[in-house]
N, C-alpha and C positions, 0 to 999 in steps of 0.2 A: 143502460147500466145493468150490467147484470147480478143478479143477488140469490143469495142462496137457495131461497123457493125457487130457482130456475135447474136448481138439481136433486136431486132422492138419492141417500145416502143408505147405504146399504152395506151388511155386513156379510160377507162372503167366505165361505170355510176356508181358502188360501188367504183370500185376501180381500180386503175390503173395498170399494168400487161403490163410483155413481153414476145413474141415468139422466138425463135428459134429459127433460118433458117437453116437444116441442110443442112451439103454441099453437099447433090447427089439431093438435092432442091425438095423431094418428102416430104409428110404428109401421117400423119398418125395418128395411135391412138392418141387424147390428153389425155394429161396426164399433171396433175398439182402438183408443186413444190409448196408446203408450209413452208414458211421457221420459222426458230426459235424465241422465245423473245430474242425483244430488235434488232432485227435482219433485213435483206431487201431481194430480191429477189438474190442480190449481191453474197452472201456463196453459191449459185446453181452455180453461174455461172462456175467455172473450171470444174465440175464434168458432168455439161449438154455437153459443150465442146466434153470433153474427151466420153462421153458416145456415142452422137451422132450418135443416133442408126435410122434407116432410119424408122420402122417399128412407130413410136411414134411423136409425134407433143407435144414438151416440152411448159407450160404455166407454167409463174411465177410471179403469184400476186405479188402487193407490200400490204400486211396487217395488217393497224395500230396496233400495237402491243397493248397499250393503249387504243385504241375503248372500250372493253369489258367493260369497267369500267367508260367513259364516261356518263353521263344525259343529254347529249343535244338529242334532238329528231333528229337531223337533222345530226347525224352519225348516221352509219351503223356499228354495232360489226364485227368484223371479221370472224364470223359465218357466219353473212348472206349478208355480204362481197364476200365471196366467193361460196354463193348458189348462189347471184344473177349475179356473173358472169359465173356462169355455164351454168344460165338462157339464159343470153344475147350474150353467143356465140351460143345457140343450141346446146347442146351435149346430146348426146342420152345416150351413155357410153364412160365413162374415167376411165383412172388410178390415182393414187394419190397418191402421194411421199409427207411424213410428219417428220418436222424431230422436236425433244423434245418433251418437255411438250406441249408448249405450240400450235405447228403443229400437235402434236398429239390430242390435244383439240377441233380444226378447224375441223381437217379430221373427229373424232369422231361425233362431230356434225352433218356436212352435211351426211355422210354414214348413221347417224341417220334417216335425211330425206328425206331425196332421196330412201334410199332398200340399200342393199347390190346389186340387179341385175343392177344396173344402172353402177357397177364396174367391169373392168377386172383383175385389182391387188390393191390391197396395199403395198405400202413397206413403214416401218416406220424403222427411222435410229435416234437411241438411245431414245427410247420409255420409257416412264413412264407414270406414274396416271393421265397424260392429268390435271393438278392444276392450272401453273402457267399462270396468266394470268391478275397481275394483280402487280403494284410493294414491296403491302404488303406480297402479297402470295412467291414473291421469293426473300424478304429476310425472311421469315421465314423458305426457304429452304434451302438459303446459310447457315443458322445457325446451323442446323444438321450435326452432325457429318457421314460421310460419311456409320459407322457401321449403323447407326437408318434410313438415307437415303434407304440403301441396303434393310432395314424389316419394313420399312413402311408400306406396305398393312399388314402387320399380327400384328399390336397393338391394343389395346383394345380400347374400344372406351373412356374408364375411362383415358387412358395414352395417348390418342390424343388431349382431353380436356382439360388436365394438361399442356400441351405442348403447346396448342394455349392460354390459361391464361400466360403462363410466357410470351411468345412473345408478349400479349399484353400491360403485365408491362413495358417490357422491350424497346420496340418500341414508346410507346404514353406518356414519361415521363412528356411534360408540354401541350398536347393535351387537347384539349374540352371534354366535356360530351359528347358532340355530336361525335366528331373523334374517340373517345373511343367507343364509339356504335358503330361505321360503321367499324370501324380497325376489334370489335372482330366476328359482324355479318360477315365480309368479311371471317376471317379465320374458322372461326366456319364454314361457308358451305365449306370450303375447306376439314374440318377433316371430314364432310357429303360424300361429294366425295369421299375420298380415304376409308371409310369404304364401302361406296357400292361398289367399288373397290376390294377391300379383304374379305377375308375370307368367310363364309356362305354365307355372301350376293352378291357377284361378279355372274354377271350375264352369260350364259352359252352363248359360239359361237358356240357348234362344229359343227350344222350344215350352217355353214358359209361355200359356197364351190368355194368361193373368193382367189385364190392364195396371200398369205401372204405370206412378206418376213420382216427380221427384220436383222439389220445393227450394230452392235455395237463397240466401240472402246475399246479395254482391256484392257487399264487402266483409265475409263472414271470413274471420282468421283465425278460428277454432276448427272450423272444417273447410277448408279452401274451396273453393270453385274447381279446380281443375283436381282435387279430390273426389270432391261427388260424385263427378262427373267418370271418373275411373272406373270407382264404386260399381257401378251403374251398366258397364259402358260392355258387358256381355252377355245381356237383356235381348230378346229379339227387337222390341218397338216400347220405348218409353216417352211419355208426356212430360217433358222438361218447363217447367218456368220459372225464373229467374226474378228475385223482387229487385228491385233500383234502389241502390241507398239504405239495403237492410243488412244489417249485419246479423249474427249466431243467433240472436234470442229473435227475432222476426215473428216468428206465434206470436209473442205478445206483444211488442213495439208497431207490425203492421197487419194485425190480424184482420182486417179489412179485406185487405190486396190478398192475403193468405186465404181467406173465405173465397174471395172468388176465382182463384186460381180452382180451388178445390171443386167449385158448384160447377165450371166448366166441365172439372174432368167428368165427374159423376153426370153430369146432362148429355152431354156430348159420345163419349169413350165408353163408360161405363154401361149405360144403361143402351148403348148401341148392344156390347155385347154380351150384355143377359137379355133383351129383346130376341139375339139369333140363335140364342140359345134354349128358350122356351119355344122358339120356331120347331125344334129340329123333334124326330119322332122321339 
């Protein structure tokens, strides 16, 4: 059971975040938990627990979910939310556990600014086009039928346009001129994302030589299987595993199977390659 003394709660000049204390009371790599929309630090918590792997030192933001979309100057998006707490603890290199749209938005960003060298791994657990981030954007996603969800990155961009005009009919019924503006510009760069996302234009990783692992629940109809797997899919070498019988929330329904998916990669992959890496001169 895990209980609150299992974490140290801290208040942090972006943002607020808690540590981990594992029980053999050593640190280690940090590594940051970014959790989901709509979401808190809270869905890590069984999974860090159970994980509790001595080699890693777990941090887990708390990241207004809502920030992004904010106009007050005096928030911080959740982007640079969690650059500047990366800042303000000194961390030379971490890993970074992302889980959804919209963790995988976060992580996409900061890995954006920082290098990929500044990383030991990535694991992203139920991975998609990094969109949602904002509460027009995910009900425009609830609305998709789980088939159009699944082949999202491969629509044209004539039948993504189409698709963000109906949502806008459909959503802004007695809305302003102005609401109406800001609803379709909001979705409109969403359909901008997920084309640079897909097809011709999706941008090459292979030689990213960042251990990558991706997490998925098999029957997840928030983020499909053959989503993730898109997501994913111009990576040089990713560790794939698949939970049986888990759907979208999987952290916390099979955080079990979810821990040890992870302790493999990190034993196995991970610490293969930061071993050849303190080899080299």
């Amino acid at each position: 059971m895990v209980t609150s003394r299992d974490f140290e709660a801290r208040r942090g000049r972006a943002a607020p975040y808690e540590i981990y204390k594992p029980s053999d009371g050593e640190t280690g790599l940090p590594v940051m938990f970014i959790h989901g929309w709509r979401s808190s630090p809270a869905m890590f918590h069984d999974l860090v627990a159970c994980l509790d792997h001595g080699s890693i030192c777990c941090i887990l933001p708390h990241l207004a979910s809502d920030a992004s979309r904010r106009h007050d100057s005096s928030s911080r998006t959740p982007h640079l939310a969690a650059l500047d707490l990366i800042d303000e603890l000194h961390v030379d290199r971490l890993g970074i556990v992302a889980f959804g749209m919209f963790g995988g938005s976060i992580a996409r960003h900061v890995i954006r600014e920082l290098g990929y060298h500044r990383f030991a791994f990535v694991s992203l657990l139920s991975p998609g086009p990094c969109i949602i981030d904002s509460p027009a954007r995910e009900a425009f996603w609830n609305m998709l039928p789980v088939e159009t969800r699944a082949k999202i990155l491969d629509l044209s961009p004539g039948a993504l346009d189409a698709m963000v005009q109906k949502a806008v009919d459909l959503f802004d019924v007695r809305g302003s001129t102005a609401s109406r503006e800001g609803l379709y510009d909001d979705l409109h760069s969403m359909a901008e994302e997920i084309l640079a996302l897909g097809g011709a234009a999706r941008k090459k990783h292979r030689t990213c030589i960042v251990p990558v692992e991706v997490i998925c629940g098999e029957l997840d109809e928030v983020i499909p299987l053959e989503l993730s797997f898109k997501t994913v899919r111009d990576f040089g070498e990713v560790n794939v595993s698949v939970i049986p019988l888990a759907g979208h929330h999987f952290v916390a329904e099979f955080y079990e199977e979810t821990a040890e998916c992870m302790r493999e990669f990190l034993d196995e992959r991970v610490e293969r390659v930061m071993c050849s890496q303190r080899a080299l001169p």
